[in-house]
DRENDO-1510 file (C-alpha; in Angstrom, 1 decimal, always signed):
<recs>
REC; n; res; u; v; w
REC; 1; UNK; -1.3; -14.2; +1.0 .
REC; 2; UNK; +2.2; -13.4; +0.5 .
REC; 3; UNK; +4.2; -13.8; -3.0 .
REC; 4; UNK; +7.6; -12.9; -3.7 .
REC; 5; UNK; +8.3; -12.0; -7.2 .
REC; 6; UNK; +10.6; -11.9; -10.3 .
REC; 7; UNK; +8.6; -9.4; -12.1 .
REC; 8; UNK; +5.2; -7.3; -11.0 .
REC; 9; UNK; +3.7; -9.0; -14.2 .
REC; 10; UNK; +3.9; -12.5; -12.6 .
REC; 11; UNK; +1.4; -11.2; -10.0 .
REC; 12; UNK; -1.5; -14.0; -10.7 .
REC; 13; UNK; -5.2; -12.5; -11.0 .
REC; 14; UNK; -8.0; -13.2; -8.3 .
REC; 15; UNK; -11.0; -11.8; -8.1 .
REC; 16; UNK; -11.1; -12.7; -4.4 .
REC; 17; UNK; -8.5; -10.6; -3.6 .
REC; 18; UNK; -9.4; -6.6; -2.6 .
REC; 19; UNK; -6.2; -5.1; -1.9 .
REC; 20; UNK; -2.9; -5.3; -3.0 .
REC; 21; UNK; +0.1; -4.3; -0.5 .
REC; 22; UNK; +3.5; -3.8; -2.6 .
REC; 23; UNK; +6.7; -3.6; -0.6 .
REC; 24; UNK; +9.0; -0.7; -2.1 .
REC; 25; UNK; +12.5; -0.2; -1.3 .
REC; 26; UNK; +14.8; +1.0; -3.9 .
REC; 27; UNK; +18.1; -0.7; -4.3 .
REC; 28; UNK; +19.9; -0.4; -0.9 .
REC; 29; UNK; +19.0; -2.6; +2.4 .
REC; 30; UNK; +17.9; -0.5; +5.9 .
REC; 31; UNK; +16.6; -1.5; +9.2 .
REC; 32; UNK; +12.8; -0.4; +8.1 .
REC; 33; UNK; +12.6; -2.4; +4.9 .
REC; 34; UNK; +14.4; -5.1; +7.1 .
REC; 35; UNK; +11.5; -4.9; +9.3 .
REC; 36; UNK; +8.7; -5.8; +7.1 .
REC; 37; UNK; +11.1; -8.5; +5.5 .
REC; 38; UNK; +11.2; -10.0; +9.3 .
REC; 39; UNK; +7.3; -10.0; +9.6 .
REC; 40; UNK; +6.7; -10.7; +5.9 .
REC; 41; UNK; +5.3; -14.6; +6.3 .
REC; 42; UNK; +3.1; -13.4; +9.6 .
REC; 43; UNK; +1.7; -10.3; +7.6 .
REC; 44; UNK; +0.8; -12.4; +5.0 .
REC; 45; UNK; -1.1; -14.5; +7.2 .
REC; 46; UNK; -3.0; -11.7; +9.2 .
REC; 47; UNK; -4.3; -10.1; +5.8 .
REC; 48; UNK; -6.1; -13.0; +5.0 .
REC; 49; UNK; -7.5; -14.8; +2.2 .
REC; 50; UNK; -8.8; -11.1; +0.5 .
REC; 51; UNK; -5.7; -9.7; +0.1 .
REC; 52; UNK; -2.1; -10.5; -1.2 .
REC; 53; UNK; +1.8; -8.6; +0.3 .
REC; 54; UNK; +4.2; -8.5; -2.7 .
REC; 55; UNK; +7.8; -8.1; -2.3 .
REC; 56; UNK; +10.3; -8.3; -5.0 .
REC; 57; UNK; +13.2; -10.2; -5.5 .
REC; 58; UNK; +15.0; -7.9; -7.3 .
REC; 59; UNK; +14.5; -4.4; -4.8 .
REC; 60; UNK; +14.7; -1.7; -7.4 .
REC; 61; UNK; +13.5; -3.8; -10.3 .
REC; 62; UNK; +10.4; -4.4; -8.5 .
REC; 63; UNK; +9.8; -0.6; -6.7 .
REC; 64; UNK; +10.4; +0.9; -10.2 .
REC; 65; UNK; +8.0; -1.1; -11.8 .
REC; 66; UNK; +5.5; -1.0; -9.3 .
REC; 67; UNK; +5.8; +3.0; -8.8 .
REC; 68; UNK; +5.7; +3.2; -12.9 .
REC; 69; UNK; +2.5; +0.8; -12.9 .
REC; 70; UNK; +1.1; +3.0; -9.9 .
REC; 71; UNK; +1.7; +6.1; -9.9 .
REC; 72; UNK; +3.2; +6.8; -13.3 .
REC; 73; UNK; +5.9; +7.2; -15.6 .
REC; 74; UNK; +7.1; +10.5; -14.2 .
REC; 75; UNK; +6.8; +9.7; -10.2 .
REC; 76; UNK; +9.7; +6.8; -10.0 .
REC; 77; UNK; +11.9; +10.1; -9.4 .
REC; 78; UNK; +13.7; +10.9; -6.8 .
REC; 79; UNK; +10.6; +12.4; -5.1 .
REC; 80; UNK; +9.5; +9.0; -4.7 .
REC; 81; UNK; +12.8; +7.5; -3.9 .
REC; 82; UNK; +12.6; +10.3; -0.7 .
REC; 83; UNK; +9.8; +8.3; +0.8 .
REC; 84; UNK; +11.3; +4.6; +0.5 .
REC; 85; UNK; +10.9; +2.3; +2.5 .
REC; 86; UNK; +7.4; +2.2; +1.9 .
REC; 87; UNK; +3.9; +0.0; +1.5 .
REC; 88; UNK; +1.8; +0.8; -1.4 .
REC; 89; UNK; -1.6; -0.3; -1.0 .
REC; 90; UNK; -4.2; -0.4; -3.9 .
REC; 91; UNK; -7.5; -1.9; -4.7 .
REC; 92; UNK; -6.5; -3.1; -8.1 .
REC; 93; UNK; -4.2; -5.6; -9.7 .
REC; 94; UNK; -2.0; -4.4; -11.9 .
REC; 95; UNK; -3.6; -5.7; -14.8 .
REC; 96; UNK; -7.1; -4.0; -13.6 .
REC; 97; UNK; -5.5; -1.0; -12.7 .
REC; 98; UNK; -7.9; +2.4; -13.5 .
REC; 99; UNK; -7.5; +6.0; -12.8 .
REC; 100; UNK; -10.1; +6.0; -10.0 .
REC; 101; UNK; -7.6; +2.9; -8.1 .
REC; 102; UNK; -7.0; +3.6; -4.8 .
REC; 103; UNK; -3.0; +4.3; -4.0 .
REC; 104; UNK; -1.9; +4.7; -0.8 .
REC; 105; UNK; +1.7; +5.0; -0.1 .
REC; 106; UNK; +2.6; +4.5; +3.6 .
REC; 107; UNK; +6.2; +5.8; +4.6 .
REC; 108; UNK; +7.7; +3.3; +7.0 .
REC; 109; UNK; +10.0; +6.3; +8.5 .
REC; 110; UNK; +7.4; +7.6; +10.4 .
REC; 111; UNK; +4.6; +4.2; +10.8 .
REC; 112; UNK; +6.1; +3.4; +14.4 .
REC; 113; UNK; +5.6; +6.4; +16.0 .
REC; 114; UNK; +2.5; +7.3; +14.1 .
REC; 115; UNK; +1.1; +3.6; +15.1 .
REC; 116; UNK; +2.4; +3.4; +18.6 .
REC; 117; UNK; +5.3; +0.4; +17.7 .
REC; 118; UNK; +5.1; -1.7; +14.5 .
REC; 119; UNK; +3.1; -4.0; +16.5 .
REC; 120; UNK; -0.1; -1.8; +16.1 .
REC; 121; UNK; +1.2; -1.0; +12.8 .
REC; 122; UNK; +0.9; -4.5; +11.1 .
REC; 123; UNK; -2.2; -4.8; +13.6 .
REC; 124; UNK; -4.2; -2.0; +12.0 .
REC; 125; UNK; -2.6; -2.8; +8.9 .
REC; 126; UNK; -4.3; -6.1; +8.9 .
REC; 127; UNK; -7.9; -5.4; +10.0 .
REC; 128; UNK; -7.9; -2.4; +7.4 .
REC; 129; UNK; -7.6; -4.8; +4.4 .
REC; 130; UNK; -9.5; -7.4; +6.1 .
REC; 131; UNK; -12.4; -4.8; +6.2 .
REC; 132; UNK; -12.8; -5.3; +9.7 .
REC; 133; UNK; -12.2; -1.0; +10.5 .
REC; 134; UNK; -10.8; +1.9; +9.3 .
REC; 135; UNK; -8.5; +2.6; +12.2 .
REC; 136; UNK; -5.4; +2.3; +10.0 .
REC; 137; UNK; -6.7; +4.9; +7.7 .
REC; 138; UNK; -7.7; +7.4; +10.6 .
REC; 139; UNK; -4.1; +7.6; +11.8 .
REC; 140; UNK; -3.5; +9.7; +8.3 .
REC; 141; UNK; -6.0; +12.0; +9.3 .
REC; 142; UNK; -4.1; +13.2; +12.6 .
REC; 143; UNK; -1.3; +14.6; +10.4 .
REC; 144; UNK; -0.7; +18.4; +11.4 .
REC; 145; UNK; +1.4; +19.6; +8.1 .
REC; 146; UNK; -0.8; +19.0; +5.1 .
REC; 147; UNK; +2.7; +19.2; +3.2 .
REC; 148; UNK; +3.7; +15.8; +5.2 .
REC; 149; UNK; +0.2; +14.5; +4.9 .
REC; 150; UNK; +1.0; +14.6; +0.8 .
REC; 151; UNK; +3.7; +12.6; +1.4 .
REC; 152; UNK; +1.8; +10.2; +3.7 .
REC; 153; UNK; -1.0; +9.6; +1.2 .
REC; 154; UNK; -1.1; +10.4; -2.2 .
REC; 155; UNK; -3.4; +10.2; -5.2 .
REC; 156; UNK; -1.4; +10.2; -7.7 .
REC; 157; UNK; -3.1; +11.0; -11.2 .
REC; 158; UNK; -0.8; +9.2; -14.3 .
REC; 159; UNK; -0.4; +11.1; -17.0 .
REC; 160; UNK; -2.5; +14.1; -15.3 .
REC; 161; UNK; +0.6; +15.5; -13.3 .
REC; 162; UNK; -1.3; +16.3; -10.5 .
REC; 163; UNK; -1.2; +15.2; -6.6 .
REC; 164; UNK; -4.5; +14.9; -4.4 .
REC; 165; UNK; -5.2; +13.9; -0.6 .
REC; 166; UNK; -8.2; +12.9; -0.3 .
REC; 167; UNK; -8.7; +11.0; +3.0 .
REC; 168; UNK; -12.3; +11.2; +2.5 .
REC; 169; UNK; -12.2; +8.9; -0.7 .
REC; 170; UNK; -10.1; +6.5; +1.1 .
REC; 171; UNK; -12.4; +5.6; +3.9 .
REC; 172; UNK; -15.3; +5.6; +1.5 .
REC; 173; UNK; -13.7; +3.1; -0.7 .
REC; 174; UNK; -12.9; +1.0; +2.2 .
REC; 175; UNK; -16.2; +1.4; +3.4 .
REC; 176; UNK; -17.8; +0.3; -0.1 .
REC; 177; UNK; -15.3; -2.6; -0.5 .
REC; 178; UNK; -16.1; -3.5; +3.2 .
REC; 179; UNK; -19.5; -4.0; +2.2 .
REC; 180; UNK; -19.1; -5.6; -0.6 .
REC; 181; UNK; -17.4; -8.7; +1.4 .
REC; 182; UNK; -19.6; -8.6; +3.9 .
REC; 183; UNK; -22.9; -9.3; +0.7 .
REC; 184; UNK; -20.5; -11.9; -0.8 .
REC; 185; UNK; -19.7; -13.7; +2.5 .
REC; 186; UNK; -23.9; -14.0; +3.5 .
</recs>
């Protein structure tokens, strides 16, 4: 599913849905962000039923609140603003957000050659939130520089100041939420 919104608050509450992808881009138009605008309705589409691609209308309205509601107060700095365009994928609605959510923030700067094209990007993309594999996940595991791995996928505590990779956790989440569609849909 695919919404475009006024505010992150408008985001409506299903407890069908498993992940959340938030489209982040600051204030100023480039050819990444333009990319994921271009394949916004079919990305949408491939998720699937389970989860829903946000996008704002207002670009740094929208990746402020979403980096405040995310990753807290203090990390809608220019640290953040370094790794725009980006995806931020989480488990949790906004409204059900907890400290244990899962945040993943995916830098488009480096997805195509990490992925192979943007082709296998939105591809893996895809099957990852569907539950189908963990494939997307794995490609965050082949980073060489643990400093650009931090950058790639951070666990960002609010209010606890502190940064964490933890690859591990992701895949087990995904595994666990995997499995939880799987009982729901027998």
């Amino acid at each position: 599913m695919g919404y475009v919104l006024n505010e992150l608050t408008n985001l409506p509450v299903d407890e069908n849905v498993h992940f959340y992808i938030f489209v982040v881009n600051g204030q100023f138009r480039e050819p990444l962000y333009d990319m994921i605008e271009q394949n916004f309705m079919e990305l949408a589409r491939s998720i699937g039923n389970h989860a829903v691609i946000a996008v704002g209308t207002d670009k740094q309205r929208f990746t402020t609140s979403v980096a405040r509601k995310y990753l807290g107060e203090g990390n809608s700095d220019a640290s953040f603003q370094n790794m725009l365009p980006a995806l931020l994928i989480t488990n949790d609605h906004p409204e059900e957000l907890r400290q244990g959510s899962l945040r993943l923030v995916v830098p488009l700067r480096d997805a195509e050659a990490r992925f192979g094209g943007w082709h296998n990007f939105f591809a893996l993309l895809s099957a990852f939130v569907r539950g189908e594999n963990d494939h997307f996940v794995k490609k965050f595991e082949q980073k060489e520089n643990l400093l650009d791995a931090a950058n790639a996928i951070i666990d960002l505590k609010p209010g606890a100041f502190g940064v964490a990779l933890n690859v591990n956790e992701l895949v087990r989440r995904w595994q666990k939420s995997r499995t939880a569609r799987l009982n729901t849909s027998s």
